[in-house]
C-alpha positions as CSV (number, residue, x, y, z in Angstrom):
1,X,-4.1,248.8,-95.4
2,X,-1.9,245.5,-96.2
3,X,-2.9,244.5,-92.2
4,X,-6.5,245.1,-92.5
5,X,-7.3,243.5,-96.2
6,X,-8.2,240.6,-94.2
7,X,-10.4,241.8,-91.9
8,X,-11.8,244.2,-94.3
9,X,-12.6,241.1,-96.3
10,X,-14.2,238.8,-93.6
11,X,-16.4,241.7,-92.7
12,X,-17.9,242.0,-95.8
13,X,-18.3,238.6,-96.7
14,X,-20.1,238.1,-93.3
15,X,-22.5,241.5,-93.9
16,X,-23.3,239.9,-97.3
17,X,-24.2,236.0,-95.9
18,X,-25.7,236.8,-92.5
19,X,-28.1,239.4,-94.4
20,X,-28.8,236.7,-97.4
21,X,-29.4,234.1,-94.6
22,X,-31.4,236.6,-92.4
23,X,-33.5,237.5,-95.4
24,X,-34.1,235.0,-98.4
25,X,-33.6,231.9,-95.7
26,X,-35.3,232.7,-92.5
27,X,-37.6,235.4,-94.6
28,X,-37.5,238.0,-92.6
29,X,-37.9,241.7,-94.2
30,X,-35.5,244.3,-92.3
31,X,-32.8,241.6,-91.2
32,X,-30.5,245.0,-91.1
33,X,-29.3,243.8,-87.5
34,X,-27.8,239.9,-89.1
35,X,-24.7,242.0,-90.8
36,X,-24.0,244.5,-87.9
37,X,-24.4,242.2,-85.8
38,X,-21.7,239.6,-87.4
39,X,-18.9,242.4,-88.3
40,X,-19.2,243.5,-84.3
41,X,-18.9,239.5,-83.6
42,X,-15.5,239.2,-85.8
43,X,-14.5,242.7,-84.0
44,X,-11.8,245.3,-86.0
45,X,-9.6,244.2,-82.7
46,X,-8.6,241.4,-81.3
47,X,-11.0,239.7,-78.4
48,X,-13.1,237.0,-77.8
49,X,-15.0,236.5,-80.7
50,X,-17.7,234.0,-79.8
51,X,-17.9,235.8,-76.3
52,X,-18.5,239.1,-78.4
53,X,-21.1,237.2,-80.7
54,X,-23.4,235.9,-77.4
55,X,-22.4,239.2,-75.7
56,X,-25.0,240.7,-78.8
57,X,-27.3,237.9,-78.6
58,X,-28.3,238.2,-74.8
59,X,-28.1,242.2,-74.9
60,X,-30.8,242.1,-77.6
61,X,-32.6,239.4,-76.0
62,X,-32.6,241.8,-72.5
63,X,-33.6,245.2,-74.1
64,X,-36.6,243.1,-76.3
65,X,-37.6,241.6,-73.1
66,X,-37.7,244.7,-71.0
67,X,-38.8,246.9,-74.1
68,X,-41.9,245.0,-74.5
69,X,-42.4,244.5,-70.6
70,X,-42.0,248.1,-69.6
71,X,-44.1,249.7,-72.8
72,X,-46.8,247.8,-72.9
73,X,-47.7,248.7,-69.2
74,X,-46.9,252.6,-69.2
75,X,-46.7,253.5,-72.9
76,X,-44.1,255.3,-74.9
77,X,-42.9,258.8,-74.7
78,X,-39.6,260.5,-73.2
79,X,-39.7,259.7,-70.1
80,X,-40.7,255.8,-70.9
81,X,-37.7,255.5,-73.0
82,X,-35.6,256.7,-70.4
83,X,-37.1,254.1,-67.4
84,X,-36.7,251.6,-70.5
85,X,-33.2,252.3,-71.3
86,X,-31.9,252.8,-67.2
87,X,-34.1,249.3,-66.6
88,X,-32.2,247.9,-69.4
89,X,-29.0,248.2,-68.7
90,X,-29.0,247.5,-65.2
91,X,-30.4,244.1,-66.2
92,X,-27.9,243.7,-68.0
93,X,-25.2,244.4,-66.2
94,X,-26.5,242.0,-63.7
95,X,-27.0,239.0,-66.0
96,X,-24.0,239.3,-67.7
97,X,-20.4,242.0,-67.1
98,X,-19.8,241.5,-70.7
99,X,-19.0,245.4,-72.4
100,X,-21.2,244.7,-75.3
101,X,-24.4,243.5,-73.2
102,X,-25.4,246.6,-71.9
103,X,-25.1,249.2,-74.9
104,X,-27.0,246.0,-76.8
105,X,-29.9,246.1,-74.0
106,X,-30.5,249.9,-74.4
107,X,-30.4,249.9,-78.3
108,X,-32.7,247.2,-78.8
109,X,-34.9,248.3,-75.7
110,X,-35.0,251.8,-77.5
111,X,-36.0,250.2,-80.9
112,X,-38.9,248.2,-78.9
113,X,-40.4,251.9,-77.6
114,X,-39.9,253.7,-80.4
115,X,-40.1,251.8,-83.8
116,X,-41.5,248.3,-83.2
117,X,-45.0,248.0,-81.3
118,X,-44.6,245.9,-78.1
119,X,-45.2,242.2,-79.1
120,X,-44.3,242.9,-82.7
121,X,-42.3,239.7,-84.0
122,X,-39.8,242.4,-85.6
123,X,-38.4,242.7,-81.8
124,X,-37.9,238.9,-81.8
125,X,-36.8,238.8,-85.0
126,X,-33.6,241.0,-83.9
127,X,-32.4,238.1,-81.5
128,X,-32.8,236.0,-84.4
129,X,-30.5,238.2,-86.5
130,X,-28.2,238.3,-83.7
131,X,-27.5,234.8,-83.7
132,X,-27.4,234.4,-87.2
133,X,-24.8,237.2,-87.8
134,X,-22.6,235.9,-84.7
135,X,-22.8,232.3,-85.8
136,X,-21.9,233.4,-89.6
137,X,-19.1,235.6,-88.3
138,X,-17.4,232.6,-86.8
139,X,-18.0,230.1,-89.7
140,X,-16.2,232.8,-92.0
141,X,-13.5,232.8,-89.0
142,X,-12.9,229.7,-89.3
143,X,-12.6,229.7,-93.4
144,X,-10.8,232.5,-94.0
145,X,-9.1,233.1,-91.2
146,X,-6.5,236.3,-90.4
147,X,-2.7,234.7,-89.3
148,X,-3.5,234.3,-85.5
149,X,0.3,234.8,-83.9
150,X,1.4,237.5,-86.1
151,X,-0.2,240.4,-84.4
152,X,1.0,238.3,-80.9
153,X,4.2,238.3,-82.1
154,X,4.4,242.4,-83.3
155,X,3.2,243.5,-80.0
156,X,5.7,241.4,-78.7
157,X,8.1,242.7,-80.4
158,X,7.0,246.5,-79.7
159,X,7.3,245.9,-76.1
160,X,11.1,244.0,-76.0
161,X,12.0,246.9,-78.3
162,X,10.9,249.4,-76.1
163,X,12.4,248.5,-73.2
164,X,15.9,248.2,-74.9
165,X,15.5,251.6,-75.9
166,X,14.6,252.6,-72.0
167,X,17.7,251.0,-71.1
168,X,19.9,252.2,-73.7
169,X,18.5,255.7,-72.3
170,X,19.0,254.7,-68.7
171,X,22.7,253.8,-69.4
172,X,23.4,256.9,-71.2
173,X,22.1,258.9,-68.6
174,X,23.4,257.0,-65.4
175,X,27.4,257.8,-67.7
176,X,26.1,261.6,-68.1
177,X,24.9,262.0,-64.5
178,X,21.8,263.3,-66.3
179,X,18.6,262.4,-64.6
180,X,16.6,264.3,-66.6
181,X,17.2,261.5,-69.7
182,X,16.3,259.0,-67.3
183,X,13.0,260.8,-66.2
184,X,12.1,261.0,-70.1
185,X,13.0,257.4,-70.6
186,X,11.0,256.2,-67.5
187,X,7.9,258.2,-68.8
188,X,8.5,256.1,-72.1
189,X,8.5,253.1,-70.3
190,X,4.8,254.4,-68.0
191,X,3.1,254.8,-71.1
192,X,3.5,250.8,-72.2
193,X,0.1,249.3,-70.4
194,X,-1.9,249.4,-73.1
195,X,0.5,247.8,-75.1
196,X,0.5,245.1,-72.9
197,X,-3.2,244.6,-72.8
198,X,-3.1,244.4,-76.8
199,X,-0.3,241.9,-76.5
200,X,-2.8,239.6,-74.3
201,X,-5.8,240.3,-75.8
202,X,-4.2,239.3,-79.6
203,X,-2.8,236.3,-77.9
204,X,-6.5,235.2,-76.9
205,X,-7.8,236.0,-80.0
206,X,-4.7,234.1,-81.8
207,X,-5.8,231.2,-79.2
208,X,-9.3,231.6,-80.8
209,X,-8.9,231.0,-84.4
210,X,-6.5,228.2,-83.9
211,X,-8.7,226.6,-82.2
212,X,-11.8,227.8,-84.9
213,X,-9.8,226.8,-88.4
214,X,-8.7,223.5,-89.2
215,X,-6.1,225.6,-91.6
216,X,-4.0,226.7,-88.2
217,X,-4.3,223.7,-85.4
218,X,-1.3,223.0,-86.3
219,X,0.0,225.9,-84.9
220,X,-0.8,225.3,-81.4
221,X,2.3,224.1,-80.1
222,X,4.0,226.9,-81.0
223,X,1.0,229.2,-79.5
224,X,2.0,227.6,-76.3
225,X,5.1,228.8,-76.4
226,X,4.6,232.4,-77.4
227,X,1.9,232.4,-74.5
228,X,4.2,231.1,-71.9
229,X,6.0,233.9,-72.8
230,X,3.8,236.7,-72.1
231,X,4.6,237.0,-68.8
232,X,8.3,237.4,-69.1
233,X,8.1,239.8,-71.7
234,X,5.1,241.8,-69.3
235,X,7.7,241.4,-66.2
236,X,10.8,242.6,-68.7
237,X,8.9,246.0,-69.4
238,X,7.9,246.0,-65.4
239,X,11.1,245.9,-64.0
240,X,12.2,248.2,-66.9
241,X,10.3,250.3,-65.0
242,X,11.5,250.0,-61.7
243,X,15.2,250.1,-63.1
244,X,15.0,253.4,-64.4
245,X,13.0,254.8,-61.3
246,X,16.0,253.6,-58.8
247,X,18.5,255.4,-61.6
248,X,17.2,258.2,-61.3
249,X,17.2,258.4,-58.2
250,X,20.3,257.5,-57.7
251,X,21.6,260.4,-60.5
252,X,20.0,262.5,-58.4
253,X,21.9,261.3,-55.0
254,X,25.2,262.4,-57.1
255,X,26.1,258.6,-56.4
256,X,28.9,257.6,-59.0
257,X,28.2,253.9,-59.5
258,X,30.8,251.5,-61.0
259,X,31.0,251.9,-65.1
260,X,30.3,248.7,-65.2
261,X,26.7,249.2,-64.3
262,X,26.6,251.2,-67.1
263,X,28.0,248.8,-69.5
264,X,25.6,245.7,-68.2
265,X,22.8,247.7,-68.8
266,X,23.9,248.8,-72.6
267,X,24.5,245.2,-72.8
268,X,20.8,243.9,-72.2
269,X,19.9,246.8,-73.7
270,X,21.3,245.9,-76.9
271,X,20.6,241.9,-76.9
272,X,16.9,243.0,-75.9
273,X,16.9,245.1,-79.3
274,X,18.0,242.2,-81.4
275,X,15.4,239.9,-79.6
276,X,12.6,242.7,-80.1
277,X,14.4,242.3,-84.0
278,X,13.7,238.2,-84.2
279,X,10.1,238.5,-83.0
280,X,8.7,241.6,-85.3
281,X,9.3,238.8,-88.2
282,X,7.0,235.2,-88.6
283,X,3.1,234.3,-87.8
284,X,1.9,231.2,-86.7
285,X,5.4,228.9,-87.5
286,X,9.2,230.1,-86.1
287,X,11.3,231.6,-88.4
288,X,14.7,230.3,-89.6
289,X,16.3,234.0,-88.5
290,X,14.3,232.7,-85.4
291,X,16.2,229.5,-85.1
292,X,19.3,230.9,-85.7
293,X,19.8,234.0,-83.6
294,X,17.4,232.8,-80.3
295,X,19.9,230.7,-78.9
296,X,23.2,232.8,-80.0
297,X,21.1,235.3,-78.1
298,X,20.2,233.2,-75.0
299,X,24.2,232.9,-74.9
300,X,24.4,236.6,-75.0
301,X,22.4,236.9,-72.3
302,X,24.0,234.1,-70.6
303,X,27.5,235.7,-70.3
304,X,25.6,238.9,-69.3
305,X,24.0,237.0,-66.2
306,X,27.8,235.4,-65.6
307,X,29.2,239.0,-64.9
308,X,26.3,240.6,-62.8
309,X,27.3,240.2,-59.5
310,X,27.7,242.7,-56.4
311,X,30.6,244.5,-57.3
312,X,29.2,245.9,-60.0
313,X,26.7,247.9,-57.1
314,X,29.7,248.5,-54.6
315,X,29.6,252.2,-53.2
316,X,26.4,253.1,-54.7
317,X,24.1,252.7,-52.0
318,X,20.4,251.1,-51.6
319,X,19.6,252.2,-54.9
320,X,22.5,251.2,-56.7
321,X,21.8,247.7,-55.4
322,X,18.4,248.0,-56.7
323,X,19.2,248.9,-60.1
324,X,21.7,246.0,-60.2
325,X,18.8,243.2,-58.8
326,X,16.7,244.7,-61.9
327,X,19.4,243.6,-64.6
328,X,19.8,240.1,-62.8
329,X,15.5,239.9,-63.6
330,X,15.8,241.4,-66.5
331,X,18.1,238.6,-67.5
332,X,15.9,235.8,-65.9
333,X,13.0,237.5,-68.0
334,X,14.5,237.3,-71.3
335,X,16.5,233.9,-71.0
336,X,12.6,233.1,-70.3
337,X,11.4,234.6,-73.3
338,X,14.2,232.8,-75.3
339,X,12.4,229.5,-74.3
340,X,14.3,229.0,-71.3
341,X,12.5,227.5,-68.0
342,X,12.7,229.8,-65.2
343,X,15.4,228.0,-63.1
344,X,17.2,227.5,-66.0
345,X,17.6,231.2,-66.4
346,X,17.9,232.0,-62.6
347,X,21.0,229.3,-62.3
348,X,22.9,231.7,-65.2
349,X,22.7,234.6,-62.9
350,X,26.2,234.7,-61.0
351,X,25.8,233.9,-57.2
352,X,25.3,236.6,-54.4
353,X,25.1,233.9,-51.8
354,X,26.6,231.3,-50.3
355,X,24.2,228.8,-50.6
356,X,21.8,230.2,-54.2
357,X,18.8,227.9,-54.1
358,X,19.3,227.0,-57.8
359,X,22.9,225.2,-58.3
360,X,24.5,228.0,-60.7
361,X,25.7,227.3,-64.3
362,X,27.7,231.0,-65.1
363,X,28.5,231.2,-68.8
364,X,31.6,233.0,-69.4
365,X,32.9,235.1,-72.8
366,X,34.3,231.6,-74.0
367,X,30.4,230.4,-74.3
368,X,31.4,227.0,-71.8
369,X,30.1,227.2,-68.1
370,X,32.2,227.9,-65.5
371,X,32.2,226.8,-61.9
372,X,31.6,229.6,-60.0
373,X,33.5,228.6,-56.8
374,X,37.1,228.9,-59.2
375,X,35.6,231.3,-60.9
């Protein structure tokens, strides 16, 4: 309830004004489609709110069109409605791929047919109140607007979290030889798409009302941070996935790998958890926990990426190997999501090469960089 008092109050205060406007401003007598029209706009989740408000606009303005078109030249009845409706929302669908156009088209084409007489000025009147209700939805936006990184930043949060808790699985089954704790955990981590999607679509509508209300513009500097890393913390839950699919495999193959695998995985594991910890807290500014713990973190991840190299994988075969090139992006992924650029991160990872393309800098226990040729 404490999340959606917000909302719950921009959608009433944009019902009340868009009908007040709709009605007692513009004069018109049922302006009942102004308020629904401006609480879909500002949407209960998070989206593309001016896209959703001319999403309504054009949908109305297609099912009007067609309604009066269609009716006026074969009449209404059952079978009308349902050449008006079909007509509608193929229109629709071809002028615009918008999810809201089409359901808009068919309502207000059914409304023409069966309520308002073709030509009536009620049917135009409903694009009107479209408009209004959109416009006012934004306006109230703007004013009173709903923290715009804080639901970025939980969902963030939900999905680091996650994963440590797939890992910290994976580990404990890869020490049991127990593939079946492995399977459960990899079915954990298969369930997290929609998760992602919510992550991106709250960072677009955080994007949204920064840009909307004066009150948050100063925000967007650290909005470009959190969305550069979306991606990492997608790719961390990815090759979460892929870890846990070669593990269990390799359970299953009665391959003993070293117990050191087992230990770098509880390891990121357990720094992913306190990361997935720093993010569930803060809105639109960092923290001070946020300050503090992201760089003793980054070490921690740091001395992590100093100790993962090929022994760890000796005598455990092509999926062994495979599991042990997910911790190494893992790694990259979160010394990303720490604020790190991407060679940054990929020069902590301890060399498998000769020649790495990226000049290494291994961090060892002591927190100072070592040269890995006397390491």
């Amino acid at each position: 309830m404490r999340t959606m008092g917000i909302f719950a109050l921009q959608a009433a205060l944009t019902a009340g004004l868009a009908f007040w406007f709709a009605t007692d401003v513009i004069g018109h007598e049922q302006a009942f489609f102004a308020p629904i029209a401006g609480v879909i706009s500002i949407g209960i989740n998070s989206g593309k709110h001016m896209r959703r408000g001319m999403e309504i606009v054009i949908g109305a303005a297609i099912g009007i069109a067609i309604g009066d078109l269609v009716i006026t030249q074969i009449g209404g009845g059952p079978w009308q409605i349902t050449i008006v409706v079909f007509v509608a929302i193929m229109l629709a669908t071809f002028v615009d791929r918008g999810i809201l156009v089409p359901s808009q088209a068919a309502s207000s084409a059914v409304l023409v047919a069966t309520l308002l007489p073709p030509g009536d000025q009620g049917a135009l009147d409903r694009v009107v109140d479209a408009l209004v209700g959109g416009i006012i939805g934004l306006i109230i936006l703007a004013v009173i607007p709903r923290n715009p990184l804080r639901a970025v930043r939980r969902e963030m949060a939900g999905l680091i979290s996650k994963a440590a808790l797939v890992l910290d699985d994976v580990a404990e089954g890869i020490e049991d030889r127990d593939a079946t704790v492995i399977g459960e955990a990899l079915e954990t981590a298969r369930g997290t798409q929609a998760a992602v999607n919510a992550m991106q679509a709250a960072m677009t509508s955080g994007d949204e009302t920064i840009a909307l209300s004066p009150i948050y513009w100063s925000a967007k500097r650290y909005s470009t941070s959190l969305n550069r890393a979306l991606v990492p913390v997608d790719n961390v839950m990815r090759n979460t996935r892929v870890l846990a699919r070669r593990a269990e495999i390799m359970v299953d193959d009665h391959i003993v790998p070293d117990p050191e695998m087992a230990k770098t995985i509880r390891e990121i594991a357990d720094t992913l958890g306190h990361l997935g910890a720093v993010y569930e807290e803060g809105g639109s500014k960092e923290t001070r926990q946020e300050l503090l713990k992201i760089p003793e973190l980054t070490r921690r991840f740091q001395i992590i990426a100093g100790r993962t190299d090929l022994s760890i994988a000796d005598g455990s075969g092509l999926s062994g190997m495979m599991v042990l090139g997910q911790c190494r992006s893992i790694i990259v992924d979160a010394l990303q999501i720490c604020g790190m650029s991407r060679e940054s991160a990929m020069a902590a990872l301890k060399p498998t090469v000769d020649h790495p393309w990226q000049t290494p800098e291994v961090w060892g226990a002591d927190d100072e960089p070592q040269d890995p040729e006397n390491d």
